[in-house]
N, C-alpha and C positions, 0 to 999 in steps of 0.2 A: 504493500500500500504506500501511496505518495505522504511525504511528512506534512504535517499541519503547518498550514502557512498563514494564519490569521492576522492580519496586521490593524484591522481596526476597534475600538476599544466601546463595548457595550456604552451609551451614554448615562443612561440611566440605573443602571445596577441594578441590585434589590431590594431597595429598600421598601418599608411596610406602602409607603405610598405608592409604586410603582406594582406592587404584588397586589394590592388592592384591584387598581385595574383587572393584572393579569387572571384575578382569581374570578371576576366576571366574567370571562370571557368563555363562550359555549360555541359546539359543532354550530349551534345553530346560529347564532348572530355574528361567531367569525367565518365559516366553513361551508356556509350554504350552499352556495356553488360545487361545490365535492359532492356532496350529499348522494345525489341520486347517480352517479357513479361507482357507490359501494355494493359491493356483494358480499353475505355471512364471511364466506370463506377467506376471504383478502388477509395480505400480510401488508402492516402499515407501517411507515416509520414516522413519525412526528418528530419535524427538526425544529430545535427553539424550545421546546414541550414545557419551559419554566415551570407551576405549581401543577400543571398535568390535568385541568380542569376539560381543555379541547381535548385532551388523549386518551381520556374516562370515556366521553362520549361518543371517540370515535370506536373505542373495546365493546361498545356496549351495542353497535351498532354493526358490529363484525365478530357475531359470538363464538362462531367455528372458526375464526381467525385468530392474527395476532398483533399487538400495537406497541412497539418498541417507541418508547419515550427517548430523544436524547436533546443535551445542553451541554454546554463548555461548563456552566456555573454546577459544578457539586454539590455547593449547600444548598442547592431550591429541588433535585432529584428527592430528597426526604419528605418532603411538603406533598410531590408528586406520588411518591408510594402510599403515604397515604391516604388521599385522595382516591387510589384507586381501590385499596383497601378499604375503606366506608363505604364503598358503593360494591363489595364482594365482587370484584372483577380477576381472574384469575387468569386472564390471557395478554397482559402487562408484562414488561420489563423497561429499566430505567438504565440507560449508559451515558457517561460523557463524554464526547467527541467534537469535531469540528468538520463544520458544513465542507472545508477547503477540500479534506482525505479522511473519508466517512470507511470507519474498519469494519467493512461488509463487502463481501466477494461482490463482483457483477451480478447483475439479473437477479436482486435477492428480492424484491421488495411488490407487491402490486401497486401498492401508493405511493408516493413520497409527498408528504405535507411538510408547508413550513408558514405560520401566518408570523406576521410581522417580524422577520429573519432578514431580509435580503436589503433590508434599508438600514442596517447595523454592519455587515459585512464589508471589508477590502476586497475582495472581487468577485459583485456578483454574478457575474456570467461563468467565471470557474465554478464558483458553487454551485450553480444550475446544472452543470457539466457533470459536477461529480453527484447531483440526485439523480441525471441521466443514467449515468453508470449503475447507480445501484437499483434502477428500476427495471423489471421485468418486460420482455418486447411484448406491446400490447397494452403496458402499465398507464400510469399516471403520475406527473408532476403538478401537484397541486400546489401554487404560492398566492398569496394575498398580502398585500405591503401597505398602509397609508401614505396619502402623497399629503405632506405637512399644507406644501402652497395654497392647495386646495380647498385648505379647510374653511368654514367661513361662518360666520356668527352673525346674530344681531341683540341688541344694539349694538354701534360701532363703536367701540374702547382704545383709547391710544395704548391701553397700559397691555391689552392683549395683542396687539400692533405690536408690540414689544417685545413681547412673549416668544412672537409667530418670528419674528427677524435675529432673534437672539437663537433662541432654539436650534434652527436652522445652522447658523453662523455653529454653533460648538457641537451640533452633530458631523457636518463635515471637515472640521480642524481635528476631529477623533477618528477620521477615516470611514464614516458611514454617510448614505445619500438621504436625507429626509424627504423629501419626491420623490419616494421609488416607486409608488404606486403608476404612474404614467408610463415607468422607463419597460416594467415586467416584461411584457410582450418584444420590447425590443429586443432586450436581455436575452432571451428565451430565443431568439431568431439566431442571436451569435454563440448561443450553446449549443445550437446544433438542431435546432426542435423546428418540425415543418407542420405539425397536427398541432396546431393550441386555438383554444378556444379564450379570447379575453373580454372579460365582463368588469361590472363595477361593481360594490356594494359603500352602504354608509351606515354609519352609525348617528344616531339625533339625540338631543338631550335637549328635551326642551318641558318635563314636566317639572314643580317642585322639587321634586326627590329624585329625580335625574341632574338636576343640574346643579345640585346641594352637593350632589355624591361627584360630578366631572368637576365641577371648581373645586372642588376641597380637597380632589386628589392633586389634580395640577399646584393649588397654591402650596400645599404639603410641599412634593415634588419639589415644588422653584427652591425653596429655601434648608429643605435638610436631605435632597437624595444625593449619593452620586454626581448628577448634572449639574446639583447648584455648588459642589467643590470641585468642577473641573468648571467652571462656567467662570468663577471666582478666582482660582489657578492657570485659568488660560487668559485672562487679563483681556477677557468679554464683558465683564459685569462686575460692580462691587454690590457686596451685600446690601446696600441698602437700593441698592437698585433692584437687583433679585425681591426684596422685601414691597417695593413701589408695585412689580410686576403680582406679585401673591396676593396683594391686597385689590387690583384692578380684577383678578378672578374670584375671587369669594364679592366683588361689589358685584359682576357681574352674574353671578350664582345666585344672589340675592334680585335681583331682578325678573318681575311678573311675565316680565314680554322679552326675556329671555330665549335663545334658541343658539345651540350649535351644532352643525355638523360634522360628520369627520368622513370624506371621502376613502377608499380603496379599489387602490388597480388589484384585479385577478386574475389568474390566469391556469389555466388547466390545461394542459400537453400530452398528447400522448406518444410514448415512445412508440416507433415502427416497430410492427412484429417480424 
């Protein structure tokens, strides 16, 4: 197998605010698109698989199969077992690896899933190459990315203006594309893939308790994950800047006529049989 060559740097880490997110997240409001592509019997590989919440759902929805969970990060594999353990899933396993040189022979996989993976990575068109590799001819490359630019809210906030331009600026100074959602399909052309299907999906928060729960994790986020000590460290933002920006999202979380969305490129490939 080719050695791991990862060169760009998770922005966000793990912290409780960022796993917050991640632990929302279901087959069904990140993975739709896959969905009716699966059969009982498929062997799946979920790359990114963080707390294992999308990887539950995909086990549970492939019972005579199997759904190998993998992440670079070790400490959140735990989180992920058990997850799949509360919900009595026994056709799970969890490894850590890297999207670059995935330690799986050729032709292993009927799936390969990765949701919001390929806007975090130094090259994602090698990455797509090596989910190629490990997918079975006839398989599926299933990716979904959000494209940041995209996003769009209302009211209009300088302070989330802010947000969206900063953000941006210290995802790609870390070696990751925050627009990947747009690029997937390209990507996917110069990995070698002539069968893809590319769709969009979004996500909205526009109720009370939607948008209580998107502000609160973002202003969390700005000021103690990960991103707000590499934000701070990369001589992007001073803390009280970061702190300007936290407070422009919890005012806007607090607003009746509130609404954001979050755009995603996806994309489904199948490898030639």
């Amino acid at each position: 197998m080719p050695h791991a060559r990862e060169t760009a740097v998770y922005t966000h880490g793990h912290h409780e605010s960022v796993l917050r997110s991640h632990t929302w997240r279901t087959a069904e409001n990140s993975a739709a698109y896959l969905l009716g592509a699966l059969k009982p019997h498929m062997r799946i590989l979920d790359i990114g698989c963080g707390p294992g919440t999308i990887t539950a759902d995909l086990a549970a929805l492939v019972p005579d199969g199997h759904v190998t969970g993998l992440d670079r990060e070790p400490g959140v594999l735990g989180r992920a077992r058990a997850v799949a353990g509360e919900r009595g899933l026994t056709n799970t396993d969890f490894v850590t690896g890297d999207v670059h040189a995935l330690d799986f022979p050729d032709d292993t996989f009927c799936v390969v899933h990765a949701h919001q993976v390929l806007q975090h990575v130094g090259d994602p068109v090698a990455a797509l190459r090596e989910m190629r590799r490990v997918t079975k001819p006839g398989g599926y490359v299933a990716v979904r990315d959000a494209d940041y630019a995209a996003m769009t809210w209302y009211p209009e906030s300088a302070g989330l203006d802010d947000w969206l331009g900063l953000y941006r600026r210290v995802a790609r100074a870390h070696g990751g594309e925050p627009d990947a959602g747009r690029r997937l399909k390209a990507w996917a052309l110069q990995g070698g893939f002539t069968d893809i299907t590319a769709t969009s999906g979004t996500w909205t928060y526009a109720t009370a308790e939607e948008r209580a729960w998107w502000s609160g994790l973002w202003a969390d986020r700005t000021v103690t994950s990960d991103y707000a000590e590499r934000a701070v460290a990369g001589g992007h933002a001073t803390r009280e800047r970061l702190e300007a920006v936290a407070a422009a999202w919890r005012e806007w979380g607090a607003r009746e006529d509130g609404w954001f969305a979050v755009l995603h490129g996806e994309i489904l490939c199948r490898k030639d049989a």
